[in-house]
C-alpha positions, 0 to 999 in steps of 0.5 A, a space after each residue: 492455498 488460502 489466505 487467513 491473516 498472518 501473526 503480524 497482519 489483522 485481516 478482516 472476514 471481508 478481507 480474507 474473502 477478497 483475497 481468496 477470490 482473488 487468489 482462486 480466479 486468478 485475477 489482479 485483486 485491486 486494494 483500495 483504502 485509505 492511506 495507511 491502512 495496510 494495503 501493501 503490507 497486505 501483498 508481504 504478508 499474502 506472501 509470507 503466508 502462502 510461502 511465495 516470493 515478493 515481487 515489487 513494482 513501486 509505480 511513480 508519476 513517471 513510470 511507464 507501463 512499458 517498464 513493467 515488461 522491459 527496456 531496450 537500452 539502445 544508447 548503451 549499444 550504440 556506446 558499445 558498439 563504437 568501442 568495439 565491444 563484442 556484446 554488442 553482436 547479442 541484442 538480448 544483452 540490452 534488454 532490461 527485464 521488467 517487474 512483469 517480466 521477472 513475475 512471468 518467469 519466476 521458477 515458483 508462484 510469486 506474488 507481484 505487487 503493482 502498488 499506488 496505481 493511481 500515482 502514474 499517468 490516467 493511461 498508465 492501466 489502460 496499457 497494461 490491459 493486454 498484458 495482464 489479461 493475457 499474460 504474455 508480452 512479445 519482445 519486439 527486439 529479440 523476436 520472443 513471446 514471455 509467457 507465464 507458466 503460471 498467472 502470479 498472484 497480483 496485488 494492486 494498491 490504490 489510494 483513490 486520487 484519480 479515478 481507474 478506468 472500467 475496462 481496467 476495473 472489469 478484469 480485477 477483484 474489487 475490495 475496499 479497505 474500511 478503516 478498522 473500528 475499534 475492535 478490529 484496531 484493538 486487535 491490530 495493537 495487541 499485534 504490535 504492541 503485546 502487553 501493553 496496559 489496556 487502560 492505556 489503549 483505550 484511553 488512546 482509542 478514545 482520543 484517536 477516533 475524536 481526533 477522526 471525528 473533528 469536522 473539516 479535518 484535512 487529513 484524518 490520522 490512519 492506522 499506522 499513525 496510531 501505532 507510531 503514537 502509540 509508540 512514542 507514547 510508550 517510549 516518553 512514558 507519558 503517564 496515563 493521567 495525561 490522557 485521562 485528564 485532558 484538558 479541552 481548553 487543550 485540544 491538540 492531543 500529546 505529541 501531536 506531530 505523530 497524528 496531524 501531518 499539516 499546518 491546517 489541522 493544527 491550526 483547526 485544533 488550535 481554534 477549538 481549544 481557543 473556543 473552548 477557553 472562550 466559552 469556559 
């Protein structure tokens, strides 16, 4: 079972390598990178390519690690219970299976995705130790042990905004994502965008990677923004002498709103062009 990209997903030597180590130790491979530079589609794509089924943990500020394993809903008993309801009589028949729980017990190898980690609470990791070191849980209600067959394949996303704690990290495989050069991000849009005119993609590149490059950018313009760019690029068929011969009194590329996500950046690029108008 290795892992060597797919037709739709472009993955670096370094990726693959990460991946493969991941998928050969058994260990949770921890994904950093950027946000949108493709580190949940990389779990689907592991997925596709190993002929596994997806299983998605989407973590929230509110999640609980204890979600993941399973919820004893002891309100919808009680309701139960007062209307006479014979369900009542089988605590198992309130106990929500988890994502955890679902990737222990799945018939065949899954592949589960804990993805943005680093959204939940600074604890949320620490109490998911056990669970995936060991790879069982007990159910305290039923008085039963879940334990894999198997240890699943684990894919954890993180966008770095808060720090992960050393003892979670130990049990992981560690790869960071760089932003793809140009390359690499040449190869990703003839994935999507097959076809399409070459001198229109460099051009594009060109404006893309000194958009990136402005100093005191709020937000740098990832991955999927230059696809979606490029997109709509394509869909108004701008011409090509749009981006050929911007103009710099202009700094604000064509259709902008694709690549600058706040009013901070806009307004950084709206004071370069009135600089460079100044000193026209």
């Amino acid at each position: 079972m290795r892992f060597e990209g797919t037709s739709n997903y472009v993955a670096t030597d370094d990726l693959k390598v990460a991946v493969n180590a991941a998928v050969l130790l058994r260990r949770p491979l921890l994904v950093k990178g950027e946000p949108g530079t493709g580190k949940t589609v990389l779990a689907h794509e592991i997925a596709k390519a190993v002929g596994a089924p997806l299983i998605e943990w989407n973590i929230k500020s509110t999640t609980k690690a204890q979600q993941g394993l399973y919820e004893y809903d002891a309100v919808a008993r009680l309701r139960d219970g007062q209307l006479g309801d014979e369900r009542v009589h089988d605590i198992a028949n309130y106990i929500k299976k988890g994502k955890l729980w679902e990737a222990f017990t799945a018939p065949e190898l899954p592949v589960l995705l804990i993805d943005e980690i680093d959204k939940a609470d600074i604890e949320f990791p620490n109490d998911l130790l056990q669970e995936l070191d060991r790879m069982s849980f007990d159910v305290y209600e039923t008085q039963e042990r879940i334990t894999a067959k198997e240890r699943p394949i684990v894919v954890i996303t993180s966008n770095n905004e808060k720090e992960l704690p050393d003892a979670f990290l130990r049990r992981c495989f560690f790869h960071y994502i760089k932003f793809p050069d140009r390359a690499t991000m040449q190869a990703i849009i003839d994935v999507h965008f097959p076809g399409i005119q070459k001198t229109l993609i460099a051009k594009a590149l060109e404006v893309f990677y000194e958009v990136r490059e402005v100093p005191g950018l709020k937000k740098k313009p990832s991955t999927s923004e230059l696809l979606d760019w490029l997109k709509l690029l394509l869909n108004e068929d701008m011409p090509l002498d749009v981006l050929q011969n911007r103009d710099p009194t202009k700094a604000i590329p064509p259709l902008h709103g694709a690549l600058l996500k706040n009013e901070q950046d806009i307004m950084l690029f709206e004071r370069l062009a009135f600089m460079a108008r100044r000193g026209s």
